[in-house]
Z-matrix of the N, CA and C atoms (Angstrom, degrees):
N
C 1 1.467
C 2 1.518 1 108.54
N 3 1.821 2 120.15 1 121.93
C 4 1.142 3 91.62 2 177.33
C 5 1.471 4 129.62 3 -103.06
N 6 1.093 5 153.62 4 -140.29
C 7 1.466 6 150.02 5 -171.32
C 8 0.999 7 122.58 6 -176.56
N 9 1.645 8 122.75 7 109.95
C 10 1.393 9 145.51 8 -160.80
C 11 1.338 10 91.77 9 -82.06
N 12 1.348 11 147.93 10 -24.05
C 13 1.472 12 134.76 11 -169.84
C 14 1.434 13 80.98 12 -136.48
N 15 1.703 14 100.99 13 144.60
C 16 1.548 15 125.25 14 157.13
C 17 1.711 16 112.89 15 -55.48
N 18 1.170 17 115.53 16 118.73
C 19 2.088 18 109.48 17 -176.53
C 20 0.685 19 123.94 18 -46.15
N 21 1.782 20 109.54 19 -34.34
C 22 1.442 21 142.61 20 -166.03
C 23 1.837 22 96.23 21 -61.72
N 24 1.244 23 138.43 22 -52.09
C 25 0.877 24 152.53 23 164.09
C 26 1.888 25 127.35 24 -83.01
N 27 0.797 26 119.36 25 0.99
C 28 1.699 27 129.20 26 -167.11
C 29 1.694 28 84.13 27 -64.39
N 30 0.893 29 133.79 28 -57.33
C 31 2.038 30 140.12 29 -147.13
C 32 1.498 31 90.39 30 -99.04
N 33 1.334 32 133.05 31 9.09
C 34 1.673 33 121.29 32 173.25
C 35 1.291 34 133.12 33 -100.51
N 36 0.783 35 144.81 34 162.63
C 37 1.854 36 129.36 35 -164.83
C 38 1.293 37 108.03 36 -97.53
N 39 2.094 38 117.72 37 -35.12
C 40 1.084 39 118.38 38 -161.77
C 41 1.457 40 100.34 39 -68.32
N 42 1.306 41 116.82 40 -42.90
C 43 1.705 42 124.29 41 -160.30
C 44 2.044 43 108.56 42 -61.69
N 45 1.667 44 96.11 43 -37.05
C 46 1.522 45 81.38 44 170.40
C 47 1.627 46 115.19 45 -95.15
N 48 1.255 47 112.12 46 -16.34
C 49 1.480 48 103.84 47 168.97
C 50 1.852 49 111.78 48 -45.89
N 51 0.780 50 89.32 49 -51.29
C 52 1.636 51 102.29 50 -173.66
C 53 1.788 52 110.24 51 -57.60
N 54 1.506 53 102.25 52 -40.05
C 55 1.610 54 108.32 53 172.90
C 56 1.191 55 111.80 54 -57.77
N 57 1.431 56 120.22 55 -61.81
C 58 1.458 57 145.02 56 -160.64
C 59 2.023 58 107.09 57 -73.16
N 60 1.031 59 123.12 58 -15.05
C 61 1.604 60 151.38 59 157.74
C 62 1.081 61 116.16 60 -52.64
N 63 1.683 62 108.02 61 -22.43
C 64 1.423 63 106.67 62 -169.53
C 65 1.611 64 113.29 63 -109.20
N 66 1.444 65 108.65 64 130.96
C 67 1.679 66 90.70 65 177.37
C 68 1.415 67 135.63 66 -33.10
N 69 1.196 68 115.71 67 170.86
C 70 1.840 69 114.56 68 -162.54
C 71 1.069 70 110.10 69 69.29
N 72 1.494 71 99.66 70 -161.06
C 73 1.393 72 142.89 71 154.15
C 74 1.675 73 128.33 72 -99.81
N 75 1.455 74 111.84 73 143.72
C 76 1.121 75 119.38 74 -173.90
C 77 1.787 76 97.55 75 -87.82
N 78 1.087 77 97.48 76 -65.54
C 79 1.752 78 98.70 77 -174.51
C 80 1.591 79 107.24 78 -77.44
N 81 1.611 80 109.15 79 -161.03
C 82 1.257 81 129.61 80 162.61
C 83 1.234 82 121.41 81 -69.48
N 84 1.429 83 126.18 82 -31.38
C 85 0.980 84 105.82 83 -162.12
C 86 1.335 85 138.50 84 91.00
N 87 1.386 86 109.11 85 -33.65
C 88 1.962 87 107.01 86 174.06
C 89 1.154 88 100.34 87 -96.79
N 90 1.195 89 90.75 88 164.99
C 91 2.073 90 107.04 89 -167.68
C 92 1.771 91 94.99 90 -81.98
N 93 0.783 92 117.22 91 179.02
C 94 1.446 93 142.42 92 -118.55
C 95 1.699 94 94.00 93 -124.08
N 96 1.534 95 121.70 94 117.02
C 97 1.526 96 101.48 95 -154.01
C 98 1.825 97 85.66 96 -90.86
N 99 0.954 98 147.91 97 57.35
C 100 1.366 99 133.74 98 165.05
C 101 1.524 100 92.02 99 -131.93
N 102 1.386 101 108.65 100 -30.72
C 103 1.899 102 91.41 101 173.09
C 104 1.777 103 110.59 102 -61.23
N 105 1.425 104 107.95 103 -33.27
C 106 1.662 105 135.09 104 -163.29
C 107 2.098 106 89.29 105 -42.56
N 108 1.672 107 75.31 106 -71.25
C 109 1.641 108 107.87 107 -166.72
C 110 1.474 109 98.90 108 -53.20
N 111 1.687 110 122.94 109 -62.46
C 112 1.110 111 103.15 110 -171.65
C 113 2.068 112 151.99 111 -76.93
N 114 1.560 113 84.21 112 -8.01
C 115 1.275 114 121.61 113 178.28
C 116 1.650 115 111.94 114 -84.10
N 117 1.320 116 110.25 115 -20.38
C 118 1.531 117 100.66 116 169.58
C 119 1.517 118 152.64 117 -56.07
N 120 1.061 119 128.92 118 123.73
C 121 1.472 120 115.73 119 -126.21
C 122 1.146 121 148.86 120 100.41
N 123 1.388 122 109.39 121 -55.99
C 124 1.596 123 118.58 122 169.08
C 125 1.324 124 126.28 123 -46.89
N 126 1.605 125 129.21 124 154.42
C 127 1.392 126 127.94 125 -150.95
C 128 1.702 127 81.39 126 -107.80
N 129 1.346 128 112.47 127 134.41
C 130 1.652 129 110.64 128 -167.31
C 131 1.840 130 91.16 129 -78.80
N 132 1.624 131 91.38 130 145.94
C 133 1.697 132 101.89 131 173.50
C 134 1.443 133 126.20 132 -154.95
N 135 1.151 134 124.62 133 -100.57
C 136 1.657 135 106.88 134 157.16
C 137 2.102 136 98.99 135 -120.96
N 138 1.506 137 85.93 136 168.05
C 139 1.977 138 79.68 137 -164.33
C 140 2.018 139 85.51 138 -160.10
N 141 0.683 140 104.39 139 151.55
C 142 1.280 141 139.41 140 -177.27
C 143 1.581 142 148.22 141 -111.17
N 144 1.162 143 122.26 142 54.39
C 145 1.095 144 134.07 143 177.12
C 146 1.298 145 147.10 144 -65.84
N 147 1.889 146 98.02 145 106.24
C 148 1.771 147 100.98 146 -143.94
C 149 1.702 148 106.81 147 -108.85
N 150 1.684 149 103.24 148 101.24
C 151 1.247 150 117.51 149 178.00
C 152 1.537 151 104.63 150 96.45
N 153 1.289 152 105.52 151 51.74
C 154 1.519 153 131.83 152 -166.37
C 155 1.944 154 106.19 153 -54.38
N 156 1.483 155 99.19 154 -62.86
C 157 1.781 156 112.20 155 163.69
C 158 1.904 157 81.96 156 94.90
N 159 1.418 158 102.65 157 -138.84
C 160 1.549 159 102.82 158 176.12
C 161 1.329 160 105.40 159 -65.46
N 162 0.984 161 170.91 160 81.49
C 163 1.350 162 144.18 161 39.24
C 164 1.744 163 81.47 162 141.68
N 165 1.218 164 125.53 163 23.37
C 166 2.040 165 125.64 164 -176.21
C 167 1.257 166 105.36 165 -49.51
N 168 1.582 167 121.76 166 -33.08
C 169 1.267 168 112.76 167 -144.98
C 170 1.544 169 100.18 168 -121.89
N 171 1.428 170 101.83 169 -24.07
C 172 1.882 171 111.16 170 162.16
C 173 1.058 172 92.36 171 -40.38
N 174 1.286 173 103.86 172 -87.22
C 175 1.590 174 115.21 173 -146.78
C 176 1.708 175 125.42 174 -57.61
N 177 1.427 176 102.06 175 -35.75
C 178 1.550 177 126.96 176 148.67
C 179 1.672 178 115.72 177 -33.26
N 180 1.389 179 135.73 178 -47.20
C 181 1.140 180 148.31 179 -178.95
C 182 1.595 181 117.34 180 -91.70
N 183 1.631 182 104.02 181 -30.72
C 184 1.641 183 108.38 182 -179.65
C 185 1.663 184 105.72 183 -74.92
N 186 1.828 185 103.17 184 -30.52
C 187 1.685 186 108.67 185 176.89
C 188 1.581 187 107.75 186 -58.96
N 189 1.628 188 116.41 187 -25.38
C 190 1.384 189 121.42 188 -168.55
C 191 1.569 190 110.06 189 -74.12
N 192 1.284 191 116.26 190 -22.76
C 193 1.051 192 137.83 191 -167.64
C 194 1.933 193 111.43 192 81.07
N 195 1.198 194 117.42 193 60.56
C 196 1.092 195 160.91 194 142.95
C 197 1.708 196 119.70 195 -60.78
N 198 1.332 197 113.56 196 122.51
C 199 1.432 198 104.47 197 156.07
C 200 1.441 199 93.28 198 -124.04
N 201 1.537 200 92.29 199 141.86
C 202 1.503 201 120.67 200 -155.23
C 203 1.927 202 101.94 201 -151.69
N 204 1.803 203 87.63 202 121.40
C 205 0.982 204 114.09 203 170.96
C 206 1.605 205 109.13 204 -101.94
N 207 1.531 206 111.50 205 124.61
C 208 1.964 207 127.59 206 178.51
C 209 1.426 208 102.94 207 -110.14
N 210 1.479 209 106.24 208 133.98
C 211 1.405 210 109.44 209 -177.29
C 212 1.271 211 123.88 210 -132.93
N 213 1.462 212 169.90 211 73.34
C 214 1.343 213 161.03 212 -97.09
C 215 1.827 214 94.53 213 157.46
N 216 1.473 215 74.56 214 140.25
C 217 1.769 216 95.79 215 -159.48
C 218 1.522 217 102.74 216 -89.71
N 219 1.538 218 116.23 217 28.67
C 220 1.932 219 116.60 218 144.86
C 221 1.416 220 84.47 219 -94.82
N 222 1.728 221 99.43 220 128.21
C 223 1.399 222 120.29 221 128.98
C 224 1.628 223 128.01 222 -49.66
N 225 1.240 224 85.27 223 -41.87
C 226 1.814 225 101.13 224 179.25
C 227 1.316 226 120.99 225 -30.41
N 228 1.746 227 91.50 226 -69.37
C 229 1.313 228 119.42 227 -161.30
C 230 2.027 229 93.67 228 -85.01
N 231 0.632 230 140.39 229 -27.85
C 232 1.458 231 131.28 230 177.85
C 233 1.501 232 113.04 231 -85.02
N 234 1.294 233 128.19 232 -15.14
C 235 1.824 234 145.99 233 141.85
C 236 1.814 235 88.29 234 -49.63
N 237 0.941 236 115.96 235 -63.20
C 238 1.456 237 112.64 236 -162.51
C 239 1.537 238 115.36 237 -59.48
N 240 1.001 239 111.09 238 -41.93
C 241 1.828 240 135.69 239 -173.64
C 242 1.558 241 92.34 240 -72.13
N 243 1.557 242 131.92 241 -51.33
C 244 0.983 243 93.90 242 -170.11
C 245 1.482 244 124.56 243 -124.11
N 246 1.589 245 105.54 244 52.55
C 247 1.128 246 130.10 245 168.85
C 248 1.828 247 104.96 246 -83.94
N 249 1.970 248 87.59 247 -58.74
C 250 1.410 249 108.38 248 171.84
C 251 1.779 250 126.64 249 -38.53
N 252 1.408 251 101.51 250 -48.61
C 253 1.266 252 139.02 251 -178.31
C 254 1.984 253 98.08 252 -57.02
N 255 0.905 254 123.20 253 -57.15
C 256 1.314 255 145.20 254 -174.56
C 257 1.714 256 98.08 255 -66.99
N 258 1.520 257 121.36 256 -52.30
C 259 1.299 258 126.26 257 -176.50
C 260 1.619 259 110.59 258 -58.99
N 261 1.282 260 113.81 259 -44.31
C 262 1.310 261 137.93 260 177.93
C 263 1.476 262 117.71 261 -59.97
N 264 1.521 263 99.34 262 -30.79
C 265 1.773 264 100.06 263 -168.13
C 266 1.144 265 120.42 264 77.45
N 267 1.476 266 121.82 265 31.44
C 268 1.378 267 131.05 266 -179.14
C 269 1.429 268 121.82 267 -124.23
N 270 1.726 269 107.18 268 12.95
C 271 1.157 270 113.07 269 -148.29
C 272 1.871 271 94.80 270 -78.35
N 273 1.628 272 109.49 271 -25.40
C 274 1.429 273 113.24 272 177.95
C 275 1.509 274 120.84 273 -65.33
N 276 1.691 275 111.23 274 -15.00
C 277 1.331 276 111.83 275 166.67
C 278 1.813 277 127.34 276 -119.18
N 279 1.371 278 97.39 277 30.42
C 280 1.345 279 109.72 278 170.60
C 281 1.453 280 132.22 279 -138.25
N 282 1.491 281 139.08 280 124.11
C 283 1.267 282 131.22 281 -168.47
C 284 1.808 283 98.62 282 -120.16
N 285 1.444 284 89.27 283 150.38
C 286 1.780 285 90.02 284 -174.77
C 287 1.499 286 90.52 285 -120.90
N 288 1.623 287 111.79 286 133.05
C 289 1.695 288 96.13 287 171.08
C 290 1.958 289 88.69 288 -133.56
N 291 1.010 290 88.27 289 157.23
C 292 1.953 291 107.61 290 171.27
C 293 1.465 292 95.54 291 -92.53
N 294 1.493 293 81.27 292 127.30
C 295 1.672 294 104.55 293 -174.81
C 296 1.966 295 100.45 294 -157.16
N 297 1.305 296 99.48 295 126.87
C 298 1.793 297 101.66 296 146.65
C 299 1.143 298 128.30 297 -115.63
N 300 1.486 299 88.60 298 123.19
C 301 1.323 300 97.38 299 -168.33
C 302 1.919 301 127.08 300 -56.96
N 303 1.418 302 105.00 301 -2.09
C 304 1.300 303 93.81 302 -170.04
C 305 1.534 304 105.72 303 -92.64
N 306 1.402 305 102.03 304 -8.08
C 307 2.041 306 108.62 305 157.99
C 308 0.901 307 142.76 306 -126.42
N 309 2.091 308 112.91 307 -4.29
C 310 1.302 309 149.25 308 -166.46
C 311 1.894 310 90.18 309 -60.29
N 312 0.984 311 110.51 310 143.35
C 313 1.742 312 114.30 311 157.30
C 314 1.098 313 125.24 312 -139.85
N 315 1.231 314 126.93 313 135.74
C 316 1.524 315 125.08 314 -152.17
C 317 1.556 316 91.22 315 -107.35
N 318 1.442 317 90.73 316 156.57
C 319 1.602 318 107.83 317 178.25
C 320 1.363 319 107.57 318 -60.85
N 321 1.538 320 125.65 319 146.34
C 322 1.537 321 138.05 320 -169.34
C 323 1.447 322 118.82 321 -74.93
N 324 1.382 323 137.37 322 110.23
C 325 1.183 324 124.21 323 -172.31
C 326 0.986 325 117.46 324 64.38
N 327 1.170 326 144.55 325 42.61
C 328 1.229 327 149.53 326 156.90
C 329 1.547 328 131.46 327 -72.58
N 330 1.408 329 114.21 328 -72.96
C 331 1.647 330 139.99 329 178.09
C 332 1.623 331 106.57 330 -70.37
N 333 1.217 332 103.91 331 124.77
C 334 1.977 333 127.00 332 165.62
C 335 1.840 334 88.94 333 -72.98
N 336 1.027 335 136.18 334 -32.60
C 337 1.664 336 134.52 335 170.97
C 338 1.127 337 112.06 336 -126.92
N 339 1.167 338 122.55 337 118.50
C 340 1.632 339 110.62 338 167.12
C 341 1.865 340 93.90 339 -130.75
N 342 1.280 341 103.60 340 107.78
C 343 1.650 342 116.93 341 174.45
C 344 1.440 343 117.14 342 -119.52
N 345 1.488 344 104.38 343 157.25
C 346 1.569 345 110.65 344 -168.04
C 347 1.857 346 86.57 345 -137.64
N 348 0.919 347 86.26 346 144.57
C 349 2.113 348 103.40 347 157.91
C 350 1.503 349 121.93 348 -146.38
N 351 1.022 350 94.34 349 113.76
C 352 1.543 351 125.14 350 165.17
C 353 1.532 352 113.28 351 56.39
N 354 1.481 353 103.31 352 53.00
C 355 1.553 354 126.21 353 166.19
C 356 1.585 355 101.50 354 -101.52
N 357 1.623 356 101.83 355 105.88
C 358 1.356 357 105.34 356 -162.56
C 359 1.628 358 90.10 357 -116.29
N 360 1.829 359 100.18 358 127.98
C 361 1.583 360 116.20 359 -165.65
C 362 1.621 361 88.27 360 -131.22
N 363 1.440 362 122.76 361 122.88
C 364 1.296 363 110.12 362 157.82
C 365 1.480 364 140.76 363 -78.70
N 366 1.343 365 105.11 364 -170.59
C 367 2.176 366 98.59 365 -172.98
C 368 1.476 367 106.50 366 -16.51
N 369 1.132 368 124.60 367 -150.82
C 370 1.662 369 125.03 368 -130.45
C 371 1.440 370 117.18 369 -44.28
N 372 1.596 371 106.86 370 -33.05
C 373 1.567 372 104.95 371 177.75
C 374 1.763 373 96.23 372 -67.97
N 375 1.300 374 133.57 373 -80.71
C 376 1.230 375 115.26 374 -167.96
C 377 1.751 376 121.34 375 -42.85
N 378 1.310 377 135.41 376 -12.20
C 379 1.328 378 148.46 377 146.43
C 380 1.472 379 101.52 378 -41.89
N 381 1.534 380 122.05 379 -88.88
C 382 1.083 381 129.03 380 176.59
C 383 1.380 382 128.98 381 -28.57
N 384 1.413 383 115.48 382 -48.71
C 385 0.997 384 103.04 383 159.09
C 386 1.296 385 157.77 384 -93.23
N 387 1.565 386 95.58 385 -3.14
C 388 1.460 387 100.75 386 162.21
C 389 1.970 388 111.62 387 -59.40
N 390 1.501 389 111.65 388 -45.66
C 391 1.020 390 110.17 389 147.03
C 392 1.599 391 140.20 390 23.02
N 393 1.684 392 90.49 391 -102.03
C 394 1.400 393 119.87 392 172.81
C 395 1.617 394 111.32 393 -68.59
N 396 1.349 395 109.57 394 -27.89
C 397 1.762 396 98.88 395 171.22
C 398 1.487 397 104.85 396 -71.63
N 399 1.329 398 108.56 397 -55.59
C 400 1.977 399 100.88 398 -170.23
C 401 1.431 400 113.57 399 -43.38
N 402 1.528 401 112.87 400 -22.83
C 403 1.242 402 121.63 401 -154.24
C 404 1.911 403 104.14 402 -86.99
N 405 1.417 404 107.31 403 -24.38
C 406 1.514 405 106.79 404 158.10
C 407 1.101 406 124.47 405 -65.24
N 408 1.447 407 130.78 406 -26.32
C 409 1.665 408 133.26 407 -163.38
C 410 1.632 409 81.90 408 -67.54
N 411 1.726 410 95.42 409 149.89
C 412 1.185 411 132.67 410 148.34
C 413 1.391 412 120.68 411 -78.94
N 414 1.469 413 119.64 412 136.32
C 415 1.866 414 116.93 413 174.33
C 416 1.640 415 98.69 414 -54.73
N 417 1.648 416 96.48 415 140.90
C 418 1.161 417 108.87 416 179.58
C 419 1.997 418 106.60 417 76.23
N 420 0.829 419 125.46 418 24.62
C 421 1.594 420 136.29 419 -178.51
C 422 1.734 421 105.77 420 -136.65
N 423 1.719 422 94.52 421 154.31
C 424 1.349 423 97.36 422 -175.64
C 425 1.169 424 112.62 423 -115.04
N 426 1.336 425 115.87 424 175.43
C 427 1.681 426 128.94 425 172.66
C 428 1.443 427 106.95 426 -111.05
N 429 1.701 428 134.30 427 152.19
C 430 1.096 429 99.43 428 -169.91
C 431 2.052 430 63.40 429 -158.34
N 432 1.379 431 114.82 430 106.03
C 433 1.712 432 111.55 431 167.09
C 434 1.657 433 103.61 432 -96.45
N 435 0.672 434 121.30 433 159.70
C 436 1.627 435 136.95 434 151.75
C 437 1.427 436 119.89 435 -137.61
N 438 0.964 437 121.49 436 142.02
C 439 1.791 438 147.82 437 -161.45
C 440 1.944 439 106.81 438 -129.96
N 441 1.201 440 100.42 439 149.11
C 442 1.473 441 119.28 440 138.13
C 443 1.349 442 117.70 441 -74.62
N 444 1.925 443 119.06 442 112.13
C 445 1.377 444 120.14 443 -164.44
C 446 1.800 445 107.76 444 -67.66
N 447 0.738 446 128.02 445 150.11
C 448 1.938 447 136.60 446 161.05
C 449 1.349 448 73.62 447 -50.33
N 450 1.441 449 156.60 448 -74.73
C 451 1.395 450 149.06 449 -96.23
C 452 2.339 451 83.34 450 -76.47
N 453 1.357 452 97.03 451 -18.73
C 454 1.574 453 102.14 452 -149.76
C 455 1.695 454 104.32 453 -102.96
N 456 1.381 455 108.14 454 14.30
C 457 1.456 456 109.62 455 -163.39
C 458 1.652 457 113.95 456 -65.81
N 459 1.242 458 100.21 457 -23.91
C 460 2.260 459 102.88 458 162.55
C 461 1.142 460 95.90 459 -123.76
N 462 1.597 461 124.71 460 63.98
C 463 1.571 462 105.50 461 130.92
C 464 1.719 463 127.36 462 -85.58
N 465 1.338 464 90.72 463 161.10
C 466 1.454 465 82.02 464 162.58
C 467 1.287 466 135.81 465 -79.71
N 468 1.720 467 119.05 466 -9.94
C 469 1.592 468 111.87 467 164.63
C 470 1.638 469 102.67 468 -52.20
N 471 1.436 470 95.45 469 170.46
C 472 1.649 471 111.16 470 178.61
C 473 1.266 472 129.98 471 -72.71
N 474 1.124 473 138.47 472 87.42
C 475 1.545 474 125.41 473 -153.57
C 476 1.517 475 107.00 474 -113.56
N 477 1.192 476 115.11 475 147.90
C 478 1.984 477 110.82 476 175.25
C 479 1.702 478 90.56 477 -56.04
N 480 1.039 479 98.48 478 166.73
C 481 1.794 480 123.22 479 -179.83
C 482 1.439 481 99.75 480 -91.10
N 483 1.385 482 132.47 481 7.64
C 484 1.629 483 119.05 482 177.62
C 485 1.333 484 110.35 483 -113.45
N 486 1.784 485 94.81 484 93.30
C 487 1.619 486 92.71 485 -170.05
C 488 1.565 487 128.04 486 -69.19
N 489 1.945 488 98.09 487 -19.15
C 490 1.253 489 115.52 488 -167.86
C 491 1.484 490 96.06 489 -76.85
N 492 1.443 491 134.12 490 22.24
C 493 1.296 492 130.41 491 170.64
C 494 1.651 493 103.48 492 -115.53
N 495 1.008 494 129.73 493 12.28
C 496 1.236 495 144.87 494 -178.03
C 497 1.350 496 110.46 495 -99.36
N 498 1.451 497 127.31 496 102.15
C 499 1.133 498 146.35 497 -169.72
C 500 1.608 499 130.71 498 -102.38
N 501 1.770 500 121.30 499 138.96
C 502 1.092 501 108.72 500 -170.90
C 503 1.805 502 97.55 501 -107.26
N 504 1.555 503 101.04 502 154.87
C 505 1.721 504 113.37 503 166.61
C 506 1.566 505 92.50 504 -18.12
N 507 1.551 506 105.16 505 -100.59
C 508 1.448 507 120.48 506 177.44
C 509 1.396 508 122.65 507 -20.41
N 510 1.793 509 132.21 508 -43.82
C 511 1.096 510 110.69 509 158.26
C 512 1.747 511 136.94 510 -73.97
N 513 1.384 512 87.11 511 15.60
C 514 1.842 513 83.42 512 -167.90
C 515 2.070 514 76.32 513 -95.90
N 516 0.750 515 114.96 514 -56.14
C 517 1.609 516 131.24 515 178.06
C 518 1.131 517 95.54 516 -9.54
N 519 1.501 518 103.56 517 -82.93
C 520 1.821 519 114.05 518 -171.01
C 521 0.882 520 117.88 519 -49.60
N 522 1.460 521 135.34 520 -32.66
C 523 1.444 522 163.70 521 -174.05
C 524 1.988 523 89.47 522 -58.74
N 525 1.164 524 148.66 523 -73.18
C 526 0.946 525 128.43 524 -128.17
C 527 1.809 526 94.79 525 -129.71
N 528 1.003 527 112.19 526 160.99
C 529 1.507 528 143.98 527 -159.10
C 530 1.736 529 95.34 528 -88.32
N 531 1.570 530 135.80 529 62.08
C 532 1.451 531 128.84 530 -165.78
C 533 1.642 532 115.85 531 -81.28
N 534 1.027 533 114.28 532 10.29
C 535 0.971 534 123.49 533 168.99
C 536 1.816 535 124.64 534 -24.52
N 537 1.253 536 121.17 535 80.18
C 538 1.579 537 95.78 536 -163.70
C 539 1.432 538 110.09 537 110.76
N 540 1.554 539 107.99 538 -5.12
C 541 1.612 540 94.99 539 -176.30
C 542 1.493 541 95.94 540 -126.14
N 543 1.335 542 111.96 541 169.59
C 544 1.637 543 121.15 542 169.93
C 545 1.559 544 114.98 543 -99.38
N 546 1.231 545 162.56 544 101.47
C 547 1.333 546 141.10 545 -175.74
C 548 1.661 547 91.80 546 -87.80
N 549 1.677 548 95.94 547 144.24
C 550 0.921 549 134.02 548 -171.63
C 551 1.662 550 128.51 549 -101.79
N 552 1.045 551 87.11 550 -44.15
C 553 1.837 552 103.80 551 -178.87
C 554 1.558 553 98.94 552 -140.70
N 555 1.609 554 110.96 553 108.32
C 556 1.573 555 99.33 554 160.49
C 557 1.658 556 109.25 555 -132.27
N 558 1.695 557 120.75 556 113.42
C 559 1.521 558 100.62 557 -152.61
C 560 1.768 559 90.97 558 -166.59
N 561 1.337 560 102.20 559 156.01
C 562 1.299 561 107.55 560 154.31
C 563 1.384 562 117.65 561 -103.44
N 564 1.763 563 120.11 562 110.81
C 565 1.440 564 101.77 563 -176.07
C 566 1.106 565 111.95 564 -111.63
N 567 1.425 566 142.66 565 131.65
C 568 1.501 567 146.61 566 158.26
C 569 1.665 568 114.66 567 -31.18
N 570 1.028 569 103.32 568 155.58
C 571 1.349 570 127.94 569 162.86
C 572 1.499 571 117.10 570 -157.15
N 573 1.245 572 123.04 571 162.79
C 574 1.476 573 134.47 572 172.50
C 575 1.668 574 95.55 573 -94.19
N 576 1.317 575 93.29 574 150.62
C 577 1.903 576 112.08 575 168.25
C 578 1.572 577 88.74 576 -176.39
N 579 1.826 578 83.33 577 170.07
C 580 1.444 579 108.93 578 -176.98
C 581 1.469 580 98.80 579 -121.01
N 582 1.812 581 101.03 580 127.28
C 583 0.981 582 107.37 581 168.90
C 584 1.533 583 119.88 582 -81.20
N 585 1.656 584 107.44 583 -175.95
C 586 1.321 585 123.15 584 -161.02
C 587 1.783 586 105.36 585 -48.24
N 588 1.203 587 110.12 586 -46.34
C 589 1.525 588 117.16 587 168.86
C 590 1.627 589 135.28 588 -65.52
N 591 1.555 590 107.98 589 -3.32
C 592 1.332 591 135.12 590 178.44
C 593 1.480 592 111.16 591 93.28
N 594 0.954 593 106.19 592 3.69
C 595 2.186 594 117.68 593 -166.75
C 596 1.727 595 98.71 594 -63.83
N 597 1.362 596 113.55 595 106.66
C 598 1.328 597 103.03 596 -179.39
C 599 1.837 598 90.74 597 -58.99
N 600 1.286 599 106.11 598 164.28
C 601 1.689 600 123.28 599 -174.17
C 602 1.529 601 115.24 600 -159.05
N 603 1.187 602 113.02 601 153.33
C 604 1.958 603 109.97 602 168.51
C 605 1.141 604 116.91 603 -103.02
N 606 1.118 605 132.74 604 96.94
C 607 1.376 606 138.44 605 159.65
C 608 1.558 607 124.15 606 -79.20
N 609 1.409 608 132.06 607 157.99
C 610 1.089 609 138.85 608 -148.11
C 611 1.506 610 113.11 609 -132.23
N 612 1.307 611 153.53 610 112.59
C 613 1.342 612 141.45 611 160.79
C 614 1.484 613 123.66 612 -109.09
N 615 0.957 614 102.38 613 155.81
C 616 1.685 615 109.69 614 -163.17
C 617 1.609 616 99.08 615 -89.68
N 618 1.425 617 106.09 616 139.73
C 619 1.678 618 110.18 617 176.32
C 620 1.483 619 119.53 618 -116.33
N 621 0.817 620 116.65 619 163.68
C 622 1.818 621 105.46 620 174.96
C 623 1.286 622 77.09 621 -171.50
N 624 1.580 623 110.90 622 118.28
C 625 1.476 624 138.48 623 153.33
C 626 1.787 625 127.95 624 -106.39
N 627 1.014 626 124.73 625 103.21
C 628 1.620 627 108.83 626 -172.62
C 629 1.344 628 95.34 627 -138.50
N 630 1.333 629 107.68 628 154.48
C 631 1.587 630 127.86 629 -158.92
C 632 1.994 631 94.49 630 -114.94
N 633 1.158 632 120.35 631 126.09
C 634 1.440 633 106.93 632 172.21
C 635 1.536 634 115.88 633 -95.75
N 636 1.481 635 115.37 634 156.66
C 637 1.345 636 103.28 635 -175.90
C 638 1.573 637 123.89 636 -62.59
């Protein structure tokens, strides 16, 4: 499996400050097709985006007519978002705050969406924080995590080296207190991509959708 970031560093601020420093873009840029898929329908409201990075899925949701708060502990990269954000004309429906997520806590009941993708925290910290995200939804609001599946632990796309942060439907499940909620989506679903070598391939991500009462 290979790994675009050292592990040793994947959860540190300095290592992506330093990425995000650099002209461009690191990623693509388009939002994230399982937010696409899973958000369809929904009446746009406030939503929450935890460990946002370039801002794909901000800005993706503010086009929805979304107000959307992005949060990830580069300053850098959230200077960047909302320069971008401003270029776009979205700057009235987007807030960037510095947050880490492995202590950041979001205000209680707040967000009609509060979603994360592929902020991979292992045992108790990744517990915890699934946690502290459910704990933003508003009644009647959803949670919506996505993961890199275990199903994918030797692919050849690029994956961090911390597999034990690699999560199933079912463990995000057990993980949280549902009392009051409906889950909605719990699954490993495929997709096609091209890996680092161009090899179209199927890769898999983990979903956990739940609606609170």
């Amino acid at each position: 499996m290979s790994d675009a970031v050292d592990h040793r560093v994947w959860f540190e601020a300095p290592a992506w400050e330093e990425r995000y420093a650099a002209e461009g873009t690191i990623f693509s840029g388009d939002v994230n097709p399982q937010l696409v898929a899973e958000t369809a329908g929904l009446t746009p409201g406030s939503a929450l985006d935890a460990g946002c990075g370039e801002g794909g899925d901000v800005f993706w949701l503010a086009e929805q007519g979304w107000r959307v708060t992005g949060v990830d502990f580069s300053t850098r990269v959230l200077e960047k978002n909302a320069e971008r954000a401003a270029g776009l004309g979205l700057g009235h429906l987007t807030e960037w705050v510095p947050g880490d997520l492995r202590v950041w806590t979001p205000p209680r009941g707040q967000y009609d969406l509060v979603t994360s993708h592929f902020v991979h925290q292992a045992g108790d910290d990744g517990r915890a924080l699934f946690r502290r995200l459910a704990s933003a939804v508003a009644p009647g609001g959803q949670l919506l995590i996505v993961l890199h599946s275990p199903l994918d632990l030797d692919t050849t796309m690029g994956r961090p080296d911390i597999p034990e942060g690699f999560w199933t439907a079912g463990e995000i499940t057990a993980a949280l207190d549902l009392t009051g909620w409906q889950v909605i989506t719990a699954d490993a679903r495929p997709r096609r991509a091209k890996n680092p070598e161009g090899e179209e391939i199927t890769i898999h991500d983990t979903i956990f959708r739940a609606r609170r009462g």
